[in-house]
NUKOL-310976 format. One record per residue (C-alpha): z, x, y; residue number from 1. Coordinates in Angstrom, 1 decimal. Layout:
# NUKOL-310976
<rec><c3>Z</c3><c1>X</c1><c2>Y</c2><num>NUM</num></rec>
...
This chain:
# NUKOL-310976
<rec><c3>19.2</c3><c1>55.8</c1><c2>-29.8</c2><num>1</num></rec>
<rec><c3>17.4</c3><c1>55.0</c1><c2>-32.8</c2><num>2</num></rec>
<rec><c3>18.3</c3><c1>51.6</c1><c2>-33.0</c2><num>3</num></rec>
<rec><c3>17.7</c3><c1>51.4</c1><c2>-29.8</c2><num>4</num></rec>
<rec><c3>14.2</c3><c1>52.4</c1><c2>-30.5</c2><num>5</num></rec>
<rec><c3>14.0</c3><c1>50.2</c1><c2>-33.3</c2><num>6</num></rec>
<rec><c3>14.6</c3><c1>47.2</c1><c2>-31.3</c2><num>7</num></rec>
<rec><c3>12.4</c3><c1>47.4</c1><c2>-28.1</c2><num>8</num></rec>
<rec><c3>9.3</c3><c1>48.4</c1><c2>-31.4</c2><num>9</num></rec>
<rec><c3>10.3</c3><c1>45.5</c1><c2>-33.1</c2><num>10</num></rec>
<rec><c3>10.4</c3><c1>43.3</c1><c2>-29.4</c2><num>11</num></rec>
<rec><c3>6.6</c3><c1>44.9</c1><c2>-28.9</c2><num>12</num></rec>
<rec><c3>5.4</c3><c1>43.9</c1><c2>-32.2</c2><num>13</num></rec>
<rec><c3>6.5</c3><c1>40.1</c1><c2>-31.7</c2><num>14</num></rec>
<rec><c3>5.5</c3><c1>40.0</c1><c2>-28.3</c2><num>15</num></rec>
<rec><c3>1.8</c3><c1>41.6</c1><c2>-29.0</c2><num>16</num></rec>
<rec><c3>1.6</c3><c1>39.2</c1><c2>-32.5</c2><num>17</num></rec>
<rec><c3>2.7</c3><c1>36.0</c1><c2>-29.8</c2><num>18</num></rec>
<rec><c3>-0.1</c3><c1>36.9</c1><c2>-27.7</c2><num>19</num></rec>
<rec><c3>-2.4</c3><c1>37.3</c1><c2>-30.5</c2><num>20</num></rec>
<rec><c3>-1.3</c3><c1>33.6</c1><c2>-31.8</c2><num>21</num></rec>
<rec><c3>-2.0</c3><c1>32.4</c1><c2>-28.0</c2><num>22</num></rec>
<rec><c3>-5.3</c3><c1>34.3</c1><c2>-28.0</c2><num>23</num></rec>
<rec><c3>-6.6</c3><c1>32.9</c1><c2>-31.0</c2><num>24</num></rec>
<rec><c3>-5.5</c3><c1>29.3</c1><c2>-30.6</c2><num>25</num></rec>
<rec><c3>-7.4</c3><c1>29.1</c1><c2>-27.7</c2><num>26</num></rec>
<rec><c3>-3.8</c3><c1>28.3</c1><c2>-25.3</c2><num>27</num></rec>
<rec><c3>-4.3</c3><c1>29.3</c1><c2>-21.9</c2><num>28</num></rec>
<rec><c3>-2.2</c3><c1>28.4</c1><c2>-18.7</c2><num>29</num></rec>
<rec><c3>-2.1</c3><c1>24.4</c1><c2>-17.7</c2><num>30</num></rec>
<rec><c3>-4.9</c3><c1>23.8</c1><c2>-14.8</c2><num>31</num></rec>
<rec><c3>-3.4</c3><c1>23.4</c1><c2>-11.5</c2><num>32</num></rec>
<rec><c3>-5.8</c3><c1>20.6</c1><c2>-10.4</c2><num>33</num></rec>
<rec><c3>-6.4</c3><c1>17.1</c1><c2>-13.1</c2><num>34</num></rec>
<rec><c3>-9.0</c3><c1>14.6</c1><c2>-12.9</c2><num>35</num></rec>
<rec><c3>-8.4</c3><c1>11.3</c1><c2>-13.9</c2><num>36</num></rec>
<rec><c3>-10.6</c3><c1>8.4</c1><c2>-13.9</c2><num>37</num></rec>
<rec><c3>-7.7</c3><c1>5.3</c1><c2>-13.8</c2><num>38</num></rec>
<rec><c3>-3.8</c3><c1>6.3</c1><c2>-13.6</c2><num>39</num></rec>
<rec><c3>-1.2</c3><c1>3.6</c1><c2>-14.0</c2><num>40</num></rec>
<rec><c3>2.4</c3><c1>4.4</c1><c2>-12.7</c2><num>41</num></rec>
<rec><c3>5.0</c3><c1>2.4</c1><c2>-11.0</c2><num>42</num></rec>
<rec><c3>5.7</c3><c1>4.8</c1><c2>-8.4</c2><num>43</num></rec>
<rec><c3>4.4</c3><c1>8.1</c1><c2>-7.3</c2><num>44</num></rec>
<rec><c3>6.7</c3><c1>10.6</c1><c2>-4.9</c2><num>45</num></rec>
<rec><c3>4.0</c3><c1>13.2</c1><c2>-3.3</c2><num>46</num></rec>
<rec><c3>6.5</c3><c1>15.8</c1><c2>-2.3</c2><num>47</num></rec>
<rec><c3>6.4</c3><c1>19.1</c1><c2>0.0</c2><num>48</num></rec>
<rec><c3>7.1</c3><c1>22.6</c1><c2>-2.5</c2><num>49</num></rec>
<rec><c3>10.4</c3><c1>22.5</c1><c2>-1.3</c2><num>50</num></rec>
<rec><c3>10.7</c3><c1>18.9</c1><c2>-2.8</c2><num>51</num></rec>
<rec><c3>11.3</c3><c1>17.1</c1><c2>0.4</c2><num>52</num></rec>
<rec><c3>9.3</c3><c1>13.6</c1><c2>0.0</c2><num>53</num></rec>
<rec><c3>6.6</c3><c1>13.0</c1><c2>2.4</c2><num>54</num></rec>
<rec><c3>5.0</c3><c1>10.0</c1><c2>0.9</c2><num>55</num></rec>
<rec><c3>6.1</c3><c1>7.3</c1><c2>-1.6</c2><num>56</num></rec>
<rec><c3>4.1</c3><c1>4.8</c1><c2>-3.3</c2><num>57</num></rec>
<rec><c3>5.7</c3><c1>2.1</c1><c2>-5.3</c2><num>58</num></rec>
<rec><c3>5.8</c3><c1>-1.1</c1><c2>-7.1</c2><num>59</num></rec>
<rec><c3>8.4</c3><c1>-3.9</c1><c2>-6.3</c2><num>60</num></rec>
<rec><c3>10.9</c3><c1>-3.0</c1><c2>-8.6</c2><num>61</num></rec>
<rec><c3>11.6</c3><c1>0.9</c1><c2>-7.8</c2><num>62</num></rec>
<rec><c3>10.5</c3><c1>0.6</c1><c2>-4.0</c2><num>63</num></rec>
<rec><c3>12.7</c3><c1>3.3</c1><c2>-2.2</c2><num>64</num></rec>
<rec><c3>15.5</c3><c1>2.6</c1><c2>0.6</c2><num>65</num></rec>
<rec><c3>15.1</c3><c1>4.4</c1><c2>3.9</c2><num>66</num></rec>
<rec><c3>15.1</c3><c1>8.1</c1><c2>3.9</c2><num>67</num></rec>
<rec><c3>17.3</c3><c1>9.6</c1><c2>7.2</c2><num>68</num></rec>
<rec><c3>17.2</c3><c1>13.3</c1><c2>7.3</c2><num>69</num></rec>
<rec><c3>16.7</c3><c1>13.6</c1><c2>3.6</c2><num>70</num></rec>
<rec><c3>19.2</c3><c1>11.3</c1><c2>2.2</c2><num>71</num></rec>
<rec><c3>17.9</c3><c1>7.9</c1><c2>1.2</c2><num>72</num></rec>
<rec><c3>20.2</c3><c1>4.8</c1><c2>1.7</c2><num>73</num></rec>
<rec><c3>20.4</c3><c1>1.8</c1><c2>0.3</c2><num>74</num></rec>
<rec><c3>18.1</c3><c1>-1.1</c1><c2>1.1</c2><num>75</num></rec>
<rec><c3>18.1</c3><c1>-4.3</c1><c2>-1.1</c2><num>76</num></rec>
<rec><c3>16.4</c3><c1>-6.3</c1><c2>1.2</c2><num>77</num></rec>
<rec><c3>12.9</c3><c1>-4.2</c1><c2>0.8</c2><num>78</num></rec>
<rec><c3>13.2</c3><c1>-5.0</c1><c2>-3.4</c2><num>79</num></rec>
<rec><c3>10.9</c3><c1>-8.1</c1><c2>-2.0</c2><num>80</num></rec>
<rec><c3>7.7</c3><c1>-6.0</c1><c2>-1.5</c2><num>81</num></rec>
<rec><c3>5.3</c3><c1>-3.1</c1><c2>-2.9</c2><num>82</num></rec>
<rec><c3>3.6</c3><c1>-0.3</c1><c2>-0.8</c2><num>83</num></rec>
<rec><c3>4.3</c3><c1>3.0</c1><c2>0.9</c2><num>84</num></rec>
<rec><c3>6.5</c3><c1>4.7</c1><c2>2.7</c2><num>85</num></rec>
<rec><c3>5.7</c3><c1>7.8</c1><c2>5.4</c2><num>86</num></rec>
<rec><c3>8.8</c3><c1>10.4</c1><c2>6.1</c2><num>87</num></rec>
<rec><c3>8.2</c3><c1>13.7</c1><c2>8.1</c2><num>88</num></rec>
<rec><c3>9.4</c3><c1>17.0</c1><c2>8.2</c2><num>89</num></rec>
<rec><c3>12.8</c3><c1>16.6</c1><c2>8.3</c2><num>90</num></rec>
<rec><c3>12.7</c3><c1>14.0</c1><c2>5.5</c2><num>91</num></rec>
<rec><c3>13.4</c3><c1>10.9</c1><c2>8.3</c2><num>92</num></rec>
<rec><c3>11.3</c3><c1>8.0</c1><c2>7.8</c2><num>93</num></rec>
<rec><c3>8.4</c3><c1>7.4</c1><c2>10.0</c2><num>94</num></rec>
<rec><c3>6.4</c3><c1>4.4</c1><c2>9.5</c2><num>95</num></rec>
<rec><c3>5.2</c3><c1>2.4</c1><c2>6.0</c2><num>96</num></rec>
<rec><c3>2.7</c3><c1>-0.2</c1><c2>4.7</c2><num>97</num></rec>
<rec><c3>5.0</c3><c1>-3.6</c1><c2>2.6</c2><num>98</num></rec>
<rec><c3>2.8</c3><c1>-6.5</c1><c2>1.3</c2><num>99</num></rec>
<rec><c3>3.9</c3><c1>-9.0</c1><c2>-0.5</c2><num>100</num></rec>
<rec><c3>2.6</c3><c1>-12.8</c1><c2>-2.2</c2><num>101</num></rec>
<rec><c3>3.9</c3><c1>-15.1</c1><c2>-4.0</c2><num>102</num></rec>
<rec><c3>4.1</c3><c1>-18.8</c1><c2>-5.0</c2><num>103</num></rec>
<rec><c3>7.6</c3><c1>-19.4</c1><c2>-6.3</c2><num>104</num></rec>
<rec><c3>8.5</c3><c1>-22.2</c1><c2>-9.1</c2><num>105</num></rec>
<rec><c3>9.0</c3><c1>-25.1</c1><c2>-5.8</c2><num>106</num></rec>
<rec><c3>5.2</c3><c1>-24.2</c1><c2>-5.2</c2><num>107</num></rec>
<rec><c3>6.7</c3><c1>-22.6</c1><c2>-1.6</c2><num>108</num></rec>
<rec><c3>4.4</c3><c1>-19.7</c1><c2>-0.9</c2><num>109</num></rec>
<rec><c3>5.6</c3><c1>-16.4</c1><c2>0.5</c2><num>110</num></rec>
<rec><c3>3.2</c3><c1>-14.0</c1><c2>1.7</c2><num>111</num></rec>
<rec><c3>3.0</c3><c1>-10.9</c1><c2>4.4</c2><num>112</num></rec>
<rec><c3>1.3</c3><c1>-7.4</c1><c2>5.2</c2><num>113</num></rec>
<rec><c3>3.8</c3><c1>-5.1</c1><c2>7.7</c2><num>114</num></rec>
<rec><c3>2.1</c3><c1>-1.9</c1><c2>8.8</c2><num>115</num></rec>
<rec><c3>4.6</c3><c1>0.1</c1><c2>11.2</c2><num>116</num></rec>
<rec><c3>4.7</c3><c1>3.4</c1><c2>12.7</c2><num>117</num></rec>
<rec><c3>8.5</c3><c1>4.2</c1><c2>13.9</c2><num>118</num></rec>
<rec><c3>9.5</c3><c1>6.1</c1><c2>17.0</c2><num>119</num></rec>
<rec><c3>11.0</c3><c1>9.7</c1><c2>15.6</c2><num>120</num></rec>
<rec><c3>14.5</c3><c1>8.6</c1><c2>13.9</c2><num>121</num></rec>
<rec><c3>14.4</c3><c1>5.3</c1><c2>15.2</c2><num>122</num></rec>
<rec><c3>13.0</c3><c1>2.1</c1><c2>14.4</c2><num>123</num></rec>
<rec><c3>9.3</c3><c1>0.7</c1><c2>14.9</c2><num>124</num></rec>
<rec><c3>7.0</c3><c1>1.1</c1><c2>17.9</c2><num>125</num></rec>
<rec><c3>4.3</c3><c1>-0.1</c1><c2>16.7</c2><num>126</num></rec>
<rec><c3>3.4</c3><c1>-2.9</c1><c2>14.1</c2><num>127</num></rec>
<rec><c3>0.9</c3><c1>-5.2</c1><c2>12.5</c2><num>128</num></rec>
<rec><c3>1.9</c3><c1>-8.2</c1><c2>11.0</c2><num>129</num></rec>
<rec><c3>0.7</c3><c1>-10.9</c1><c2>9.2</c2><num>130</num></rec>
<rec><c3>3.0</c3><c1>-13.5</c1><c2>7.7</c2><num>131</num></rec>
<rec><c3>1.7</c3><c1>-16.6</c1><c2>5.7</c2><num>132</num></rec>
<rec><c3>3.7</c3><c1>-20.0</c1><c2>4.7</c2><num>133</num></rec>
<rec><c3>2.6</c3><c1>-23.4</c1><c2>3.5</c2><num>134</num></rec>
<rec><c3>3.1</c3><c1>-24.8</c1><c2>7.3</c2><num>135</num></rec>
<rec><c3>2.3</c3><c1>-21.9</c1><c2>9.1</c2><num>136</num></rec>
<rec><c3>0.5</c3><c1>-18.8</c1><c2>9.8</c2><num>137</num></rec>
<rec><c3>0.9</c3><c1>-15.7</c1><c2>12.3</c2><num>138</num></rec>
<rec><c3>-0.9</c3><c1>-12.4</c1><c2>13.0</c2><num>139</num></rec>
<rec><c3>-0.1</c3><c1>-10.1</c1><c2>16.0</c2><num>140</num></rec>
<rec><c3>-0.2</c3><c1>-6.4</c1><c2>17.2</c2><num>141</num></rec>
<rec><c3>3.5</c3><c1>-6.0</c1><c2>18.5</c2><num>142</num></rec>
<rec><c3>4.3</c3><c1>-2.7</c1><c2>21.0</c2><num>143</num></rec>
<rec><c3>7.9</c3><c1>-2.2</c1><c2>21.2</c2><num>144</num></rec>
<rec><c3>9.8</c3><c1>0.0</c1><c2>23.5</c2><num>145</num></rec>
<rec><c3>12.7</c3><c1>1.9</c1><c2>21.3</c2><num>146</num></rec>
<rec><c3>15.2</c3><c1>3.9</c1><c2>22.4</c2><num>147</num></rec>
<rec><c3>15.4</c3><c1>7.8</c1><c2>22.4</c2><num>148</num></rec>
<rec><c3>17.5</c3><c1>8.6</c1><c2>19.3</c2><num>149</num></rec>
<rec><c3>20.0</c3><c1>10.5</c1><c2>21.0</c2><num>150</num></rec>
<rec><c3>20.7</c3><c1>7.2</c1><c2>23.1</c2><num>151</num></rec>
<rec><c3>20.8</c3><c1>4.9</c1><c2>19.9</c2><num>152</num></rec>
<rec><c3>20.7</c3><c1>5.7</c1><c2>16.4</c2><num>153</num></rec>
<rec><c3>20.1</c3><c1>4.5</c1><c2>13.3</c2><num>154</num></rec>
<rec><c3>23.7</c3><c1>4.6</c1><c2>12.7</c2><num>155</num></rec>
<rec><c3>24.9</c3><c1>3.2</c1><c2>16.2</c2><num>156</num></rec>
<rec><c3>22.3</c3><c1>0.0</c1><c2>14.9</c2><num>157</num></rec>
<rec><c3>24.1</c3><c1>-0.7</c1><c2>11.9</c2><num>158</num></rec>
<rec><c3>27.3</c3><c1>-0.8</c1><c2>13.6</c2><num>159</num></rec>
<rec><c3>26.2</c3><c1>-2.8</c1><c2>16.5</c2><num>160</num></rec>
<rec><c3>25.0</c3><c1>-5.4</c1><c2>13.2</c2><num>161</num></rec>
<rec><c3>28.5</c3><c1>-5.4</c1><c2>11.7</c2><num>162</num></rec>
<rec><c3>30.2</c3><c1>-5.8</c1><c2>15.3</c2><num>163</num></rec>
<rec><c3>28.4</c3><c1>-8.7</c1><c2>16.3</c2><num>164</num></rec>
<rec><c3>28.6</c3><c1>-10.0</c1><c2>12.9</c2><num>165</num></rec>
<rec><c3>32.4</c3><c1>-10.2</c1><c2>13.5</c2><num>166</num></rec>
<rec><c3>32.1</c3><c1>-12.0</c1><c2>16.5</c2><num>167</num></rec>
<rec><c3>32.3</c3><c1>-15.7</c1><c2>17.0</c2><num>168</num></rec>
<rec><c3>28.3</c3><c1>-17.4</c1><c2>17.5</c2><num>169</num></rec>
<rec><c3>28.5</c3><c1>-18.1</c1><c2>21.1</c2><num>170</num></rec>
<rec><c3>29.8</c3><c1>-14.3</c1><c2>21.7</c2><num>171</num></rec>
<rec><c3>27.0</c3><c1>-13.0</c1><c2>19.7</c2><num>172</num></rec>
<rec><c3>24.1</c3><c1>-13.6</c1><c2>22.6</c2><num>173</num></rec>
<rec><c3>26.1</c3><c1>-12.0</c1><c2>25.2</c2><num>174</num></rec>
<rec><c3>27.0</c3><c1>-9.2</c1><c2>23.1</c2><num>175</num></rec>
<rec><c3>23.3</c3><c1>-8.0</c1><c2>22.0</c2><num>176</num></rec>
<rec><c3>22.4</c3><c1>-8.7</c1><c2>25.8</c2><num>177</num></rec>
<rec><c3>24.7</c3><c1>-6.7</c1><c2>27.5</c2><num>178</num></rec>
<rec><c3>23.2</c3><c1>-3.7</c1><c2>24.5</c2><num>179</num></rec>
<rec><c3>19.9</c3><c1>-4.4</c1><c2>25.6</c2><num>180</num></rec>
<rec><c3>20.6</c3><c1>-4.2</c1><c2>29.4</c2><num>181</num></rec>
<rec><c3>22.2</c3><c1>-0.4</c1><c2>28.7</c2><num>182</num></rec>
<rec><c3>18.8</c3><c1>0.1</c1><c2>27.0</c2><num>183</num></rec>
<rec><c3>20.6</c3><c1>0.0</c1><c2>23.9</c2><num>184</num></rec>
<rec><c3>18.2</c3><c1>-1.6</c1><c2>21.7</c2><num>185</num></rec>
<rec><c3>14.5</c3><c1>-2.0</c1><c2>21.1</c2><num>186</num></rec>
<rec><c3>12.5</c3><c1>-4.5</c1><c2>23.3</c2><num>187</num></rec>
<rec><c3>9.1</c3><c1>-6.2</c1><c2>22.5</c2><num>188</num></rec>
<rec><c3>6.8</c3><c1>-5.4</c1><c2>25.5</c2><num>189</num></rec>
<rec><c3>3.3</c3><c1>-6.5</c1><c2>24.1</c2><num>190</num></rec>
<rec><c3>2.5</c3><c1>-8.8</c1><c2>22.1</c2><num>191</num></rec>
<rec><c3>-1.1</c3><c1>-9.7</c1><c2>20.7</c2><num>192</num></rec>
<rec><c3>-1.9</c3><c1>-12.2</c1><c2>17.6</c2><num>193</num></rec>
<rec><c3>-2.2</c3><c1>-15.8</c1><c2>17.1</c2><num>194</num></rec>
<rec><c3>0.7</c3><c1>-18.0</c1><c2>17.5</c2><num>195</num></rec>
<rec><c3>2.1</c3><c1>-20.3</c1><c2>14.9</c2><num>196</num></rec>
<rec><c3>0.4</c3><c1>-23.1</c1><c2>16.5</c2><num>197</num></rec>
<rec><c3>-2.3</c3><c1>-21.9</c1><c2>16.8</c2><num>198</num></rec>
<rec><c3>-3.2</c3><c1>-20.7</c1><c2>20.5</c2><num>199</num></rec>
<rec><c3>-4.0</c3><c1>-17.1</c1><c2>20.6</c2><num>200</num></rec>
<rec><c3>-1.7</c3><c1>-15.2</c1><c2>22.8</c2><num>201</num></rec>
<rec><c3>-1.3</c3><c1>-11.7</c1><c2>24.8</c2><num>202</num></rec>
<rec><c3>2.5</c3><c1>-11.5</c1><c2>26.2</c2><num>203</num></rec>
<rec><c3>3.3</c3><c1>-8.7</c1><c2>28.6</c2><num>204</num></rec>
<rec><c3>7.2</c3><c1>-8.6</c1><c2>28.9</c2><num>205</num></rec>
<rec><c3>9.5</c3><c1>-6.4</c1><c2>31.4</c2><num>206</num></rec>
<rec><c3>11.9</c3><c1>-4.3</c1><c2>29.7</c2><num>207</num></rec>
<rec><c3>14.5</c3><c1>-6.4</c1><c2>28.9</c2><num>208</num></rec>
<rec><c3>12.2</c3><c1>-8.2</c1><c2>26.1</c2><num>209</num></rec>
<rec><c3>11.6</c3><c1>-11.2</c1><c2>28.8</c2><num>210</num></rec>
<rec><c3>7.6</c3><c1>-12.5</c1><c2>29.0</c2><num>211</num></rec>
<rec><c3>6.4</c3><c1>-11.9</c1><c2>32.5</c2><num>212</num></rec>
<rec><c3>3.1</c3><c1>-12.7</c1><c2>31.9</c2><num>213</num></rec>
<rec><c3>0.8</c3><c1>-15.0</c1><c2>29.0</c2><num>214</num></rec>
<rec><c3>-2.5</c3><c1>-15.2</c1><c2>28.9</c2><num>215</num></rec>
<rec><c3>-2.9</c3><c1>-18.0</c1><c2>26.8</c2><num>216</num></rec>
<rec><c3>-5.7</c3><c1>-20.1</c1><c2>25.0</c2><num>217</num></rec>
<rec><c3>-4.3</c3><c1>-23.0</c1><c2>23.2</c2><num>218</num></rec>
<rec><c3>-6.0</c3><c1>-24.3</c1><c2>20.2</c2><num>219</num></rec>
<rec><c3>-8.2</c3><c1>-26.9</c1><c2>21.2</c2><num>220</num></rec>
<rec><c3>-9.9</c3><c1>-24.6</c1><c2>23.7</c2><num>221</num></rec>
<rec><c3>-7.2</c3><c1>-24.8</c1><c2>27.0</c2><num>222</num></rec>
<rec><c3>-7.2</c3><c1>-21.4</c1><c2>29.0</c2><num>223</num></rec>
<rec><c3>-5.1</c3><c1>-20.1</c1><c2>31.3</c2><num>224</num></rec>
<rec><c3>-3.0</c3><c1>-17.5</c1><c2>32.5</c2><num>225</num></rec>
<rec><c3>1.0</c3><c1>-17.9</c1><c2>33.2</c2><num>226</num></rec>
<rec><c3>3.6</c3><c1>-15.9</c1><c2>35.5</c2><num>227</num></rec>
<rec><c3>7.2</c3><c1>-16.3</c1><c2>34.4</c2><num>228</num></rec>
<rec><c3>10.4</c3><c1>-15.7</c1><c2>36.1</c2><num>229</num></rec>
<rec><c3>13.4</c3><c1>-13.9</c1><c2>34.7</c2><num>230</num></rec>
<rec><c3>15.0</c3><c1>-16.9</c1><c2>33.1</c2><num>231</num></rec>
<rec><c3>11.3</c3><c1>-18.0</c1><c2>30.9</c2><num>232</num></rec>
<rec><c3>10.2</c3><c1>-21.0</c1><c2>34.1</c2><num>233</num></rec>
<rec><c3>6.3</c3><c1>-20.4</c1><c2>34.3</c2><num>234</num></rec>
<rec><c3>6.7</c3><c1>-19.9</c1><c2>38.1</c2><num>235</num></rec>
<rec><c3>2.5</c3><c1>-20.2</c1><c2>38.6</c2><num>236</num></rec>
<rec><c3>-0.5</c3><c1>-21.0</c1><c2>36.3</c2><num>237</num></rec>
<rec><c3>-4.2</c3><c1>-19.7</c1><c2>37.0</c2><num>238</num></rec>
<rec><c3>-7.0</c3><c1>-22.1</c1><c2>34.5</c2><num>239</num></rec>
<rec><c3>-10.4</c3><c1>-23.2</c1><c2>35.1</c2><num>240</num></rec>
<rec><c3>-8.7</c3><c1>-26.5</c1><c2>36.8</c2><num>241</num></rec>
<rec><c3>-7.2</c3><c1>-24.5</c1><c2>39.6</c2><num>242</num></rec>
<rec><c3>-8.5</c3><c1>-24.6</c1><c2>43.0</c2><num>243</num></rec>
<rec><c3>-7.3</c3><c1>-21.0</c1><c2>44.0</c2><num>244</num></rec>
């Protein structure tokens, strides 16, 4: 018992001289809120407590996959661009902001700004997009209609990619048709911008991606509105020039 009591007096006396050193060299507990005036980083991960990522904001070079239900794959192709991503609750992916511009050794330019807000565990409903080349330019407000989840995932997508890819070319439009008819896929149903060749453009398509309906003003000042068939055959025309 006495060395018992010897050790827990000698554990008070380093403890009480520790606190003493702490005390008198002014340490005290890290603050739990900085200020800084400039910060430079390459990518910052704001996180729940639990450590589930919400946000991600990165350069180029350590720009994240996607995140599905908090693992994160692999995707090479977004290496090309900077920004941010948005993942909810469950640590899915919801949405980001990717910009990128450049002028590459040839002088070919290579420039565009995606902001996208995803259906829950799907793909993209809604986007804006601006993409910029030295021949042409578009911007547009797209509106997509995606699948529930639980009708296509993100897994069923990838495999529909590596079916078709296995397919021979003239197979491959029938195949991603006869998906989109089942409701299968994602459709474009609105589309808003200004076209390539410059006519500004408001498509209203049915749900099989087809455009119903243009209203359309063409570049050197032509207005009108056109009503498609099923197969793309503007099937009537309303412009100043018509007489009803």
């Amino acid at each position: 018992m006495s060395q018992i009591r010897t050790f827990f007096a000698g554990a008070t006396t380093m403890a009480s001289a520790l606190a003493a050193v702490f005390l008198l060299s002014g340490a005290k507990e890290p603050p739990k809120h900085e200020q800084f005036d400039e910060i430079t980083v390459g990518r910052i991960n704001i996180v729940e407590p639990d450590g589930t990522k919400r946000i991600v904001i990165s350069n180029r070079a350590q720009f994240p996959g996607d995140f599905i239900q908090g693992k994160e794959g692999a995707r090479p192709d977004r290496r090309g661009f900077a920004g941010m991503l948005f993942v909810n609750e469950e640590g899915t992916e919801n949405g980001g902001l990717l910009q990128k511009g450049a002028i590459d050794a040839d002088g070919k330019i290579s420039s565009g700004l995606s902001l996208t807000f995803d259906r829950f565990r799907q793909d993209q409903a809604l986007q804006l997009l601006n993409t910029d080349s030295a021949t042409q330019q578009q911007t547009a407000l797209i509106i997509n209609d995606v699948p529930h989840f639980q009708v296509t995932s993100v897994e069923d997508q990838r495999r529909f990619g590596a079916e078709a890819g296995k397919l021979p070319a003239d197979e491959r439009r029938a195949y991603w048709q006869k998906l989109t008819e089942q409701g299968r896929l994602g459709t474009n149903r609105v589309w808003l911008g200004k076209t390539r060749d410059k006519d500004s453009s408001l498509q209203l398509k049915d749900a099989q991606g087809r455009v119903r309906m243009q209203l359309l003003v063409s570049a050197d000042g032509v207005a009108e509105i056109q009503m498609l068939d099923e197969t793309g055959k503007v099937r009537k025309t309303i412009s100043a020039a018509s007489k009803d």
